[in-house]
C-alpha positions as a Markdown table, in Angstrom:
| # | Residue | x | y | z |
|---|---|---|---|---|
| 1 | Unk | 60.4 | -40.1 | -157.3 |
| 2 | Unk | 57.9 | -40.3 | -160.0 |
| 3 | Unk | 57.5 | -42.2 | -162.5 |
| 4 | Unk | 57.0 | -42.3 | -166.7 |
| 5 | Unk | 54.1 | -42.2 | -168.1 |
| 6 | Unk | 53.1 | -46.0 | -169.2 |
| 7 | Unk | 50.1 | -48.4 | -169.5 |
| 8 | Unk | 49.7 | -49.6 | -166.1 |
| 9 | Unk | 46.9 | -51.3 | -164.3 |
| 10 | Unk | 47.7 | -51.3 | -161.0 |
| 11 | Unk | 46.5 | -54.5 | -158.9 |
| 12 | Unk | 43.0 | -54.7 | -157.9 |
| 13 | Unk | 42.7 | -54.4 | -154.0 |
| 14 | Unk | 40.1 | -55.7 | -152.2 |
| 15 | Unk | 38.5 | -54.0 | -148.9 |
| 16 | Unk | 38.0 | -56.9 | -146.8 |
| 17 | Unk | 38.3 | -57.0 | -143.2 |
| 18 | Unk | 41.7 | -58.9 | -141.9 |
| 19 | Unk | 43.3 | -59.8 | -138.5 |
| 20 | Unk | 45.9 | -57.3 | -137.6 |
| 21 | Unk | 49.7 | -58.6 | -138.3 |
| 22 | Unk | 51.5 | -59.9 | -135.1 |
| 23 | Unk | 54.6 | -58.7 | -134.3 |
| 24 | Unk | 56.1 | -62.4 | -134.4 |
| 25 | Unk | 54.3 | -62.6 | -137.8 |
| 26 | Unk | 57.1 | -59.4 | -138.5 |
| 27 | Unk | 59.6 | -60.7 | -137.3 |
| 28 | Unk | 59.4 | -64.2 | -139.1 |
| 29 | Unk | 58.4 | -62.9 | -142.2 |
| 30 | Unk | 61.2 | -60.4 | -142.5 |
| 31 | Unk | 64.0 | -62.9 | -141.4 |
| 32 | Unk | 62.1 | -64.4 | -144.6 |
| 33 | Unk | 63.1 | -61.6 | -146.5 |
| 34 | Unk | 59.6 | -60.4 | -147.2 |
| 35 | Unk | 58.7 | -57.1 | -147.0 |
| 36 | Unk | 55.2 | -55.6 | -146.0 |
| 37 | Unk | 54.0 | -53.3 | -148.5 |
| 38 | Unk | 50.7 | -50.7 | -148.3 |
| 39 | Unk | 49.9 | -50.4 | -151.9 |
| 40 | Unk | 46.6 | -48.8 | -151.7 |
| 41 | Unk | 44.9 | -46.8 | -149.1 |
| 42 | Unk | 43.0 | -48.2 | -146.7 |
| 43 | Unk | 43.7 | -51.3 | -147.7 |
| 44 | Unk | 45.9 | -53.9 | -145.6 |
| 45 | Unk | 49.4 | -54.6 | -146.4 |
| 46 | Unk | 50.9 | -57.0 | -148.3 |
| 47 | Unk | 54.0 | -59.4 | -148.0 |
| 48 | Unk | 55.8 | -59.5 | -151.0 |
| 49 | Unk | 59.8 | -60.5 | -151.6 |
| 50 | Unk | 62.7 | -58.3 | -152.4 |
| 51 | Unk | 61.9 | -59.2 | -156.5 |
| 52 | Unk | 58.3 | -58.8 | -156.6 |
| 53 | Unk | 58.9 | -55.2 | -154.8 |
| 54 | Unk | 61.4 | -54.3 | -157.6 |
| 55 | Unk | 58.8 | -55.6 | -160.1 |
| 56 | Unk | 56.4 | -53.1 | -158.5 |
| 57 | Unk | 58.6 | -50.3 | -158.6 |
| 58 | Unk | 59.5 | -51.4 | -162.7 |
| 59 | Unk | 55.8 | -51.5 | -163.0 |
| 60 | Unk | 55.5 | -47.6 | -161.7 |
| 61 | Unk | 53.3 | -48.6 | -158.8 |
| 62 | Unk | 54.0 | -46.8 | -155.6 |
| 63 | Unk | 53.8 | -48.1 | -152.2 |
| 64 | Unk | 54.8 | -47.3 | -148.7 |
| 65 | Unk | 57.2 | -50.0 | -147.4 |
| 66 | Unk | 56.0 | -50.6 | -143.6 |
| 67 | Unk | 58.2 | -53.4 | -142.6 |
| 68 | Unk | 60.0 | -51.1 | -139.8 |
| 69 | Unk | 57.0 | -49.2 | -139.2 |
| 70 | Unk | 53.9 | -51.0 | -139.0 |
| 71 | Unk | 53.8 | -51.5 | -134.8 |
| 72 | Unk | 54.9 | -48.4 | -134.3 |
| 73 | Unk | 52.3 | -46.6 | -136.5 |
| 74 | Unk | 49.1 | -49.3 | -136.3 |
| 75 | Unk | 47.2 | -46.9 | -134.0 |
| 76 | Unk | 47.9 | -43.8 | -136.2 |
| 77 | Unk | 45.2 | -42.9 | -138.8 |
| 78 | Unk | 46.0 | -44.3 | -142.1 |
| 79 | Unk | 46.1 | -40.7 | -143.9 |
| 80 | Unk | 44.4 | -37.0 | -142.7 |
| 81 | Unk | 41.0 | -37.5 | -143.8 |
| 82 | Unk | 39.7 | -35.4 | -146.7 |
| 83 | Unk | 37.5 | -33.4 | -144.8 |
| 84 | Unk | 39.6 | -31.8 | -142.4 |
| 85 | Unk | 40.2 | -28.4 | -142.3 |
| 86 | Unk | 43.5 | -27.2 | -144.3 |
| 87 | Unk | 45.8 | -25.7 | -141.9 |
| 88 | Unk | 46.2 | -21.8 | -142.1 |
| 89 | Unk | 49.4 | -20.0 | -142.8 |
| 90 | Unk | 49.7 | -16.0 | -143.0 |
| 91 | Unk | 50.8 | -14.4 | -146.6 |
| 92 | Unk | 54.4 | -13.7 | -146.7 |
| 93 | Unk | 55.7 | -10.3 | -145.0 |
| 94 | Unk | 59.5 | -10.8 | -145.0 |
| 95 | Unk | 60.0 | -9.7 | -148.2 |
| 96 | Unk | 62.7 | -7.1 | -147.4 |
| 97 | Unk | 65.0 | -9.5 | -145.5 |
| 98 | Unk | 64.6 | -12.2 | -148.0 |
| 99 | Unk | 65.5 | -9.6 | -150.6 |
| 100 | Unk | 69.6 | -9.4 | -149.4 |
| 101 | Unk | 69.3 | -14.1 | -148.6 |
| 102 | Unk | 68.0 | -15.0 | -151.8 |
| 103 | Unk | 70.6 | -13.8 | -154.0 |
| 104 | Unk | 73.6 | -15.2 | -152.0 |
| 105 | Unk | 72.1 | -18.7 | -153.5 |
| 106 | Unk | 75.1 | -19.9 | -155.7 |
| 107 | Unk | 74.6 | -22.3 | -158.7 |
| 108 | Unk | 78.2 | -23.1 | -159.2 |
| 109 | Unk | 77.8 | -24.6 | -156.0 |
| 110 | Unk | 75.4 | -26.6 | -156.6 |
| 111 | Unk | 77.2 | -28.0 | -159.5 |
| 112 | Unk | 79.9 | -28.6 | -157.0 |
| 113 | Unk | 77.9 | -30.9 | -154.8 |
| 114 | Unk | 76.3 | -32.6 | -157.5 |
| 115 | Unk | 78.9 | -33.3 | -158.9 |
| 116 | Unk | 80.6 | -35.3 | -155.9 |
| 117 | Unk | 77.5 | -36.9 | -155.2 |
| 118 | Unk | 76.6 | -37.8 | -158.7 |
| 119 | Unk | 80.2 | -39.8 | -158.4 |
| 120 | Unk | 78.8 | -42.5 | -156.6 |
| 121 | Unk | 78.4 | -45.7 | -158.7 |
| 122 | Unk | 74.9 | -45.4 | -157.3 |
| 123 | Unk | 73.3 | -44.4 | -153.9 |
| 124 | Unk | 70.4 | -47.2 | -153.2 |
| 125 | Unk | 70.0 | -47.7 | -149.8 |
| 126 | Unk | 71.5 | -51.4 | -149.8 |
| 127 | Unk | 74.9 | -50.1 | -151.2 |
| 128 | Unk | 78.3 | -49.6 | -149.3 |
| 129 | Unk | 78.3 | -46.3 | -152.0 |
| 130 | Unk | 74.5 | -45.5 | -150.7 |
| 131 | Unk | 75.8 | -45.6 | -146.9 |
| 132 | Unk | 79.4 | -43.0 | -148.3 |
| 133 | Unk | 76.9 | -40.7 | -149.4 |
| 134 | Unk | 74.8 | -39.9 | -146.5 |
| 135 | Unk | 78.1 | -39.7 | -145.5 |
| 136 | Unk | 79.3 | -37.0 | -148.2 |
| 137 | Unk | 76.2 | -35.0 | -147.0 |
| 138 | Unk | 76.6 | -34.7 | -143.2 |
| 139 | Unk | 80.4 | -33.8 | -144.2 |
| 140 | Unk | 79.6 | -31.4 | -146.3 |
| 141 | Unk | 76.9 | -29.5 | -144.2 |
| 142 | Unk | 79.6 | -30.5 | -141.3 |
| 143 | Unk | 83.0 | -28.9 | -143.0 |
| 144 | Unk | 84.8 | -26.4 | -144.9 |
| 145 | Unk | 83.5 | -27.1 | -148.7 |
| 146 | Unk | 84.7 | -24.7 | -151.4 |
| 147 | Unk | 86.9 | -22.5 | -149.1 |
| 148 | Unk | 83.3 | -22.1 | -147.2 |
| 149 | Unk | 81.7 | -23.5 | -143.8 |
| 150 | Unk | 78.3 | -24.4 | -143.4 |
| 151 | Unk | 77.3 | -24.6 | -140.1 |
| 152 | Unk | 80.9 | -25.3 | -138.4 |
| 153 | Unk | 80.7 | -21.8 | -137.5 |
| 154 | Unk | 77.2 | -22.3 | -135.6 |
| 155 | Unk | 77.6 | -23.7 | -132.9 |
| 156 | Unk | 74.2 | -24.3 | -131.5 |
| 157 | Unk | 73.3 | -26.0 | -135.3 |
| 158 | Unk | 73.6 | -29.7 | -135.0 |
| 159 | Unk | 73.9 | -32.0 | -137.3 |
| 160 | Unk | 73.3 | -35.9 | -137.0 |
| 161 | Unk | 73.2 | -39.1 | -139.1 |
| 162 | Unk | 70.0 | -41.0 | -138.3 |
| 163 | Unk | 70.3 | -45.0 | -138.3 |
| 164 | Unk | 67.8 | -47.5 | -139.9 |
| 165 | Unk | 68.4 | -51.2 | -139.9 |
| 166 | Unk | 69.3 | -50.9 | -143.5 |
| 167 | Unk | 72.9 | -49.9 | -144.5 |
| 168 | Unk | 72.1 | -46.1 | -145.5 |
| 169 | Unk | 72.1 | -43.4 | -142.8 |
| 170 | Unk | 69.5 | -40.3 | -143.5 |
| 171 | Unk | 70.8 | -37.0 | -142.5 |
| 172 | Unk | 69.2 | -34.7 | -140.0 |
| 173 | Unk | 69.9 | -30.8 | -139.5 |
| 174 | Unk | 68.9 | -29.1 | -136.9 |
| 175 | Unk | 68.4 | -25.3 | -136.4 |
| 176 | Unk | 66.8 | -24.6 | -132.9 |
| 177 | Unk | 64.7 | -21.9 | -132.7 |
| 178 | Unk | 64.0 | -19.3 | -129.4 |
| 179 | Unk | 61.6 | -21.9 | -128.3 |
| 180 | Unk | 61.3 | -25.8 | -128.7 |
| 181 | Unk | 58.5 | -26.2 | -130.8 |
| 182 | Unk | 56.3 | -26.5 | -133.7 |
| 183 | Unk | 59.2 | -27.6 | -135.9 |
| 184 | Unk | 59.7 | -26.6 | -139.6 |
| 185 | Unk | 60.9 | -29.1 | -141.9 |
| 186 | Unk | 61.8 | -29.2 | -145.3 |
| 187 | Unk | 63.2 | -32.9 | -146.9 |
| 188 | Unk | 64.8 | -34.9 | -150.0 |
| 189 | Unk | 65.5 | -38.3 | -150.4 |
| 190 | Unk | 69.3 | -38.3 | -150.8 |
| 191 | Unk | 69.3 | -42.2 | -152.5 |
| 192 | Unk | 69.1 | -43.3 | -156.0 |
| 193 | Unk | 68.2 | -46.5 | -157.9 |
| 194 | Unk | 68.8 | -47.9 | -161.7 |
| 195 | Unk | 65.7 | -50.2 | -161.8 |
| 196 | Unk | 67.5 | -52.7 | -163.9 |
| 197 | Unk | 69.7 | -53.8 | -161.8 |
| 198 | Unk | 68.9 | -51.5 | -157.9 |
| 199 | Unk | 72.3 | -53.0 | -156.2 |
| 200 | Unk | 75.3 | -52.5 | -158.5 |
| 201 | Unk | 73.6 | -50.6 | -161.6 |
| 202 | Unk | 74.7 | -47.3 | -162.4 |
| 203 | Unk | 72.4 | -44.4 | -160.3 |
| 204 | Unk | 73.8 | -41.1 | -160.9 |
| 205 | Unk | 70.8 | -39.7 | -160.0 |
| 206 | Unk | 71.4 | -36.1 | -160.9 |
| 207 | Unk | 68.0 | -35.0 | -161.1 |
| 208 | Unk | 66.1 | -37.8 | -158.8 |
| 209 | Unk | 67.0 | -36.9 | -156.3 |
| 210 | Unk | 70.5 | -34.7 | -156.6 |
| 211 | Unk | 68.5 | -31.6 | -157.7 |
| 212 | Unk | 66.4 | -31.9 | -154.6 |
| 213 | Unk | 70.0 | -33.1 | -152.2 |
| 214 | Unk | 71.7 | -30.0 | -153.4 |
| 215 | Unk | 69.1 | -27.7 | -153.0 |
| 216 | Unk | 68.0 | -28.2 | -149.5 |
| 217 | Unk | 72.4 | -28.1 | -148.7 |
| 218 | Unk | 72.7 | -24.2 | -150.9 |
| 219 | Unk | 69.4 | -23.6 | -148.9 |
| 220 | Unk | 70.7 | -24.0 | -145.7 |
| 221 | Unk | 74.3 | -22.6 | -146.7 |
| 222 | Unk | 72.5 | -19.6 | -147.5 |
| 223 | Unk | 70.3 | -19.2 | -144.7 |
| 224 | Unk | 73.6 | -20.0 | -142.1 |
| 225 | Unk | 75.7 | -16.8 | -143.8 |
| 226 | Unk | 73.0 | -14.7 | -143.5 |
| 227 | Unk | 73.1 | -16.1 | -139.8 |
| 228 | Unk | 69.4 | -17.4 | -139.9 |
| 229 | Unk | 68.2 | -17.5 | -136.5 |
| 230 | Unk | 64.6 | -18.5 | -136.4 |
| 231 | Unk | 61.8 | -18.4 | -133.8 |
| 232 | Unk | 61.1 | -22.2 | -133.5 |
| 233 | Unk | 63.6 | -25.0 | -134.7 |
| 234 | Unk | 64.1 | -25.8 | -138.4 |
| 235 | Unk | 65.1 | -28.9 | -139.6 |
| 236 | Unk | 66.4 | -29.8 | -142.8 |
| 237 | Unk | 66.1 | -33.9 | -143.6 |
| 238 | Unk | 68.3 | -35.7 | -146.5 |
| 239 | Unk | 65.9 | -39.5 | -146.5 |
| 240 | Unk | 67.9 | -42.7 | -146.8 |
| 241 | Unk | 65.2 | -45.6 | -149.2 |
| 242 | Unk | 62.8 | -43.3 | -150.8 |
| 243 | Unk | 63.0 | -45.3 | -153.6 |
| 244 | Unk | 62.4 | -48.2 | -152.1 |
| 245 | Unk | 59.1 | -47.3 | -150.3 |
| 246 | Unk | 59.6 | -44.2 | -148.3 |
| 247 | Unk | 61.9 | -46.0 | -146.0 |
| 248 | Unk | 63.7 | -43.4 | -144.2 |
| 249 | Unk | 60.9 | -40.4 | -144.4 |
| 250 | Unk | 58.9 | -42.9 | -142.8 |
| 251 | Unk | 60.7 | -43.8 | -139.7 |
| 252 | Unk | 61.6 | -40.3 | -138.6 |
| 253 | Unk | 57.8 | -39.3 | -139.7 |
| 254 | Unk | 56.8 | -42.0 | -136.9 |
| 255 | Unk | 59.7 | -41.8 | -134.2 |
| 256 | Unk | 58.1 | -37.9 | -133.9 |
| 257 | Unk | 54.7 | -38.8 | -134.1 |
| 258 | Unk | 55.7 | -41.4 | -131.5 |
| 259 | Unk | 57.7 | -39.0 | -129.3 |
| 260 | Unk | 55.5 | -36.0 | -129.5 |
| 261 | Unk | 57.4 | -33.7 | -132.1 |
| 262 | Unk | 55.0 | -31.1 | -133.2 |
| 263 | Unk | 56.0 | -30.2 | -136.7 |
| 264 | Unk | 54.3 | -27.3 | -138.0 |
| 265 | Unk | 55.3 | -28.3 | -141.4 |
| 266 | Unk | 56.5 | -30.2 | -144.2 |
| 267 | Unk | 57.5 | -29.7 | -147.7 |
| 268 | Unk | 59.4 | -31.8 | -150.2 |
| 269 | Unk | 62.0 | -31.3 | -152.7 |
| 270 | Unk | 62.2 | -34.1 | -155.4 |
| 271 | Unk | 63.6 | -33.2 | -158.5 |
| 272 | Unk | 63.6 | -30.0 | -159.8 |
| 273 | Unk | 65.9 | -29.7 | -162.8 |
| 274 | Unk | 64.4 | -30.8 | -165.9 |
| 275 | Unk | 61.5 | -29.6 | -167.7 |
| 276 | Unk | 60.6 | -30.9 | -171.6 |
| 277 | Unk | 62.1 | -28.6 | -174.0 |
| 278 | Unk | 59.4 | -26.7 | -175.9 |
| 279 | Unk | 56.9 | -26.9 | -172.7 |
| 280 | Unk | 56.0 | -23.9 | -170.1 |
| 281 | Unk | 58.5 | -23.3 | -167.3 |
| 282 | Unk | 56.6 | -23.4 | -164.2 |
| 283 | Unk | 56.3 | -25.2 | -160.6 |
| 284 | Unk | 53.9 | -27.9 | -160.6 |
| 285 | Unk | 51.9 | -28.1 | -157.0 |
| 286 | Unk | 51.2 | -31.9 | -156.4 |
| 287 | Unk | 47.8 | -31.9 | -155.6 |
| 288 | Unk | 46.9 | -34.8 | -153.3 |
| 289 | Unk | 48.1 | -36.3 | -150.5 |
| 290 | Unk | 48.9 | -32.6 | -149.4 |
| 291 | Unk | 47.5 | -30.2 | -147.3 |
| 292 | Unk | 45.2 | -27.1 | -149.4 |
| 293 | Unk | 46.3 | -24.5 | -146.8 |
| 294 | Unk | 50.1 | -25.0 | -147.3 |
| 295 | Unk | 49.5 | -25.4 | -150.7 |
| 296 | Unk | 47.8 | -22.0 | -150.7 |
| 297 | Unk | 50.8 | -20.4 | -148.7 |
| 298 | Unk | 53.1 | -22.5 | -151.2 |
| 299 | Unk | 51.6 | -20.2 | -154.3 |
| 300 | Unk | 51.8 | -17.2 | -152.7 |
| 301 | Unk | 55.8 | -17.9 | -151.8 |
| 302 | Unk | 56.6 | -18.1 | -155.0 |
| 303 | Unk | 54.2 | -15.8 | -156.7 |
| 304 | Unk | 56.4 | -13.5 | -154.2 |
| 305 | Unk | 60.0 | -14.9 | -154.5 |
| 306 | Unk | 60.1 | -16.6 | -157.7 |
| 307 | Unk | 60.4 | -15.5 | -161.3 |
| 308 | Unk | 58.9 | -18.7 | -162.6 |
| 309 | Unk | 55.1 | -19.2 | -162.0 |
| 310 | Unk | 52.7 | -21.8 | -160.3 |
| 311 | Unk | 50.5 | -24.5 | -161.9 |
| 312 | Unk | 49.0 | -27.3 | -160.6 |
| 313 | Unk | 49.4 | -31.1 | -161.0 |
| 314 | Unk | 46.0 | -32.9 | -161.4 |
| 315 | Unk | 45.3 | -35.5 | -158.8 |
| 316 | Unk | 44.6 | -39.5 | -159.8 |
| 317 | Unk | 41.7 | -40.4 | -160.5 |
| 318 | Unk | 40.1 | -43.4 | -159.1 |
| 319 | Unk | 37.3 | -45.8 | -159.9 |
| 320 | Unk | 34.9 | -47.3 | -157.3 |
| 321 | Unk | 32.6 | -49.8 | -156.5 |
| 322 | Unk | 31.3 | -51.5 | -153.3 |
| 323 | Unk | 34.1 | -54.0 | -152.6 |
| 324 | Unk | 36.9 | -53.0 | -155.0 |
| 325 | Unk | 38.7 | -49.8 | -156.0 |
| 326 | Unk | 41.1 | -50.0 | -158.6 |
| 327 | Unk | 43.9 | -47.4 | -159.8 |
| 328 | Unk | 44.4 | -46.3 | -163.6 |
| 329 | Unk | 47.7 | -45.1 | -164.9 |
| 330 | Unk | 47.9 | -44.6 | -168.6 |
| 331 | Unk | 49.3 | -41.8 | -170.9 |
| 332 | Unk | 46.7 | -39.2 | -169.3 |
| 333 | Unk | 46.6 | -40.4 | -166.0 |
| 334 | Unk | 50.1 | -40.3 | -164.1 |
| 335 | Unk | 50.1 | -37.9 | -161.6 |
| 336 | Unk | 52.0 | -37.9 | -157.7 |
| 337 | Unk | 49.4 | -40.0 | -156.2 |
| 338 | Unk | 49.2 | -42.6 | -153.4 |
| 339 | Unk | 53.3 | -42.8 | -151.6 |
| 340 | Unk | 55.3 | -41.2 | -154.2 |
| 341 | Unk | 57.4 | -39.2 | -152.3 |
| 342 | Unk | 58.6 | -38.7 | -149.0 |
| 343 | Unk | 55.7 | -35.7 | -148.0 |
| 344 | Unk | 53.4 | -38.7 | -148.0 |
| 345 | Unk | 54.8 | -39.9 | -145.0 |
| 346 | Unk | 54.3 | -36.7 | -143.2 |
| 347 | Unk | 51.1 | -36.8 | -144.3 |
| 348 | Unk | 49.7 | -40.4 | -142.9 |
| 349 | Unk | 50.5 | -38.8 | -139.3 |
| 350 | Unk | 49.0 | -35.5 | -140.1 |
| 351 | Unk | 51.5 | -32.7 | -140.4 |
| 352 | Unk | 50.4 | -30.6 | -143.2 |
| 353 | Unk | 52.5 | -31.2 | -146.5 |
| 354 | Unk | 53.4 | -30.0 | -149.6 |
| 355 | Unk | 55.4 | -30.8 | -152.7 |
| 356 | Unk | 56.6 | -28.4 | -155.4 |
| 357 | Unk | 57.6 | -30.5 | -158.1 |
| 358 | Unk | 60.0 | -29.5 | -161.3 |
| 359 | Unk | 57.0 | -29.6 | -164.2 |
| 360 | Unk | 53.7 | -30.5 | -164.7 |
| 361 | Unk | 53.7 | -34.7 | -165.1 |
| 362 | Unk | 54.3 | -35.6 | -168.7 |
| 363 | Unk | 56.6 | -32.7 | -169.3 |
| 364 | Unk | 59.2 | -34.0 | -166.3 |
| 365 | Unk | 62.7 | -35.9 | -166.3 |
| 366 | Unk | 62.3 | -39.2 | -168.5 |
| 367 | Unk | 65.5 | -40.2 | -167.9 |
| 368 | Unk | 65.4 | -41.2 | -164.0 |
| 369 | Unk | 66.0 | -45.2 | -162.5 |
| 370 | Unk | 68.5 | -44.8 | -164.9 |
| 371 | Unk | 72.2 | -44.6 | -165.7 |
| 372 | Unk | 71.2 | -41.6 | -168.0 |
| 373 | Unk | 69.7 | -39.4 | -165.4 |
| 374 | Unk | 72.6 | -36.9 | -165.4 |
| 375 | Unk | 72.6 | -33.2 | -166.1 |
| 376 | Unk | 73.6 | -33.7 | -169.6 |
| 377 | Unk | 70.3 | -34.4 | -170.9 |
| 378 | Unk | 68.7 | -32.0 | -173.1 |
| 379 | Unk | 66.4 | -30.4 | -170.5 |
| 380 | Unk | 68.2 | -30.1 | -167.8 |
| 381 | Unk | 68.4 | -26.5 | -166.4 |
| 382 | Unk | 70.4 | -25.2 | -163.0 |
| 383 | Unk | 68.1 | -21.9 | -163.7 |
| 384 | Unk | 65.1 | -23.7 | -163.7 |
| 385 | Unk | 66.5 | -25.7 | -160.1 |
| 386 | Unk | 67.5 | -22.3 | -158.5 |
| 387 | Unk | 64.2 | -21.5 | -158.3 |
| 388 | Unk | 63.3 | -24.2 | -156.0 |
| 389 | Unk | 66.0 | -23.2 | -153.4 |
| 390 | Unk | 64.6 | -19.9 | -153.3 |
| 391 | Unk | 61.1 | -21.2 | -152.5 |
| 392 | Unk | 63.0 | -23.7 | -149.9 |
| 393 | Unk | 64.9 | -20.8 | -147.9 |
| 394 | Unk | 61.3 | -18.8 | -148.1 |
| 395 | Unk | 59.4 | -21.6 | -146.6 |
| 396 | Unk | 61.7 | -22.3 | -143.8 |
| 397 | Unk | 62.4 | -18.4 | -143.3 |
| 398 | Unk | 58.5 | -17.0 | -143.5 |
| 399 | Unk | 57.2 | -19.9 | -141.1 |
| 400 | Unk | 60.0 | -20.0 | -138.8 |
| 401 | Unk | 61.7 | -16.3 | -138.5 |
């Protein structure tokens, strides 16, 4: 999820110290139905309704959603701190077995899966259609799907819905490894949202975040025929309410913090199937909010396995003074940024993240929050997504084999 390019001032926070939030203070406000948003970092939440959320969102301004999360997560630092050291990950070196996986990766069935889960009226996270397709996912990854099986024929490969206290499910693969731990993880958000009307609007959501849904389910199809059995445990994550604050990401991000998971790390596919006509083909590193050593191992995977090349996003920019900070978005000034996708979550509790994402800002999908974000659009390219597969099954495979 990220959003167009428009004149926004986003509100003016102020640092001031404040009493922490009680959990009865939680619990009244949400049976309320106010939510507690983090809007800025380092700053303390905010309640705000249901409409003054989706008037956030409509306004492009991202946030991290903490109803469900804040107890669990108020002794957790609020995000790694700049100056630690990036986490170190060795250049690629399985070149030779990735050579005969990566070109079993199959867009005609990609199409295939987008275009059942594209069939849902909409998939926001408060929809009876938004809970059917978690559903459709953990089917699909469960059973036979175009005269193929996924994981049916694994055995030891589980796969799990994972519950929130709102309607939608996320999805949760798991690929266990010759020991327990560090985990490798690779996400999308698998919900959509028409920003005009979230509950009952049309959300095919084809490219935010279908492209990213699909990729991560070929990925793993892929990596299961060419019986892909790693070292340490992969997981593959579909997130439930990324468009409504990092919602699902969130609460598994925390329940492992919480229970000790050590996740080696993260990286998240969110769109990547649309670049502006006329504009340069590449990947587009988001470049905050991430971790520069993964990010440095993220160039040289697809300098390696990709025919399109790198490029990086630029990072907001952000004015100070003593007692205020105050974020810019305007025509040249509309990059990832504070919670706009699901890595962020990872992030907060310190797993080293990183987001490939489908073009440099200003040259990506226009048409998303909206019943137009299908794969007609003029833009659109299953070549350009393949590419983000193949980065997906090299990640998991090079940090986990």
């Amino acid at each position: 999820m990220k959003f167009r390019p428009t004149l926004v001032i986003a509100a003016i926070t102020l640092f001031a110290c404040a009493v922490p939030i009680s959990y009865t203070e939680i619990v009244e406000k949400s049976r309320q139905g106010l939510r507690l948003l983090n809007l800025v970092e380092g700053a303390e939440p905010e309640w705000k309704t249901e409409e003054e959320k989706i008037n956030l969102l409509r306004a492009g301004v991202h946030f991290f959603d903490v109803t469900e999360v804040y107890e669990l997560e108020k002794d957790f630092p609020t995000l790694k701190p700049e100056s630690a050291v990036a986490a170190k990950f060795p250049p690629p070196s399985h070149q030779a077995a990735l050579a005969n996986i990566l070109p079993l990766v199959s867009i005609p069935n990609m199409q295939g899966y987008l275009t059942n889960l594209t069939a849902f009226n909409n998939r926001y996270y408060k929809s009876t259609t938004g809970s059917l397709a978690s559903t459709y996912i953990l089917n699909t990854v469960k059973t036979s799907m175009f005269d193929f099986q996924i994981i049916s024929p694994r055995g030891d490969i589980k796969a799990s819905l994972f519950n929130h206290s709102w309607g939608q499910p996320s999805v949760i693969v798991n690929i266990p490894g010759g020991s327990a731990s560090p985990i490798t993880v690779i996400g999308a958000h698998l919900d959509s949202i028409n920003l005009n009307n979230p509950s009952n609007g049309r959300a095919p959501g084809a490219d935010d975040d279908g492209t990213g849904t699909v990729n991560l389910i070929e990925g793993l199809r892929v990596l299961v025929a060419a019986d892909f059995k790693p070292s340490t445990p992969v997981e593959f994550h579909w997130y439930s309410g990324e468009e409504a604050g990092l919602l699902g990401s969130q609460a598994i991000a925390t329940a492992y913090k919480n229970a000790g998971v050590n996740v080696k790390a993260f990286m998240e596919l969110d769109m990547s199937g649309y670049f502006k006509p006329g504009s340069r083909e590449v990947m587009a590193l988001e470049a905050d909010y991430i971790d520069e050593g993964l990010n440095t191992f993220l160039k040289s995977l697809i300098t390696t396995y990709s025919r399109i090349p790198w490029t990086m996003d630029i990072p907001v920019q952000w004015s100070m003074t003593t007692n205020v900070r105050v974020k810019l978005t305007c025509a040249y000034d509309v990059q990832c940024g504070y919670a706009c996708s699901d890595h962020a979550s990872w992030y907060k509790i310190g797993v080293p993240s990183s987001f490939p994402y489908e073009a440099v800002t200003g040259n990506d999908n226009p048409n998303i929050h909206s019943a137009t974000d299908t794969t007609n659009v003029v833009g659109f390219s299953w070549t350009h997504s393949v590419e983000f597969v193949k980065i997906g099954v090299a990640f998991v495979y090079e940090l986990a084999i």
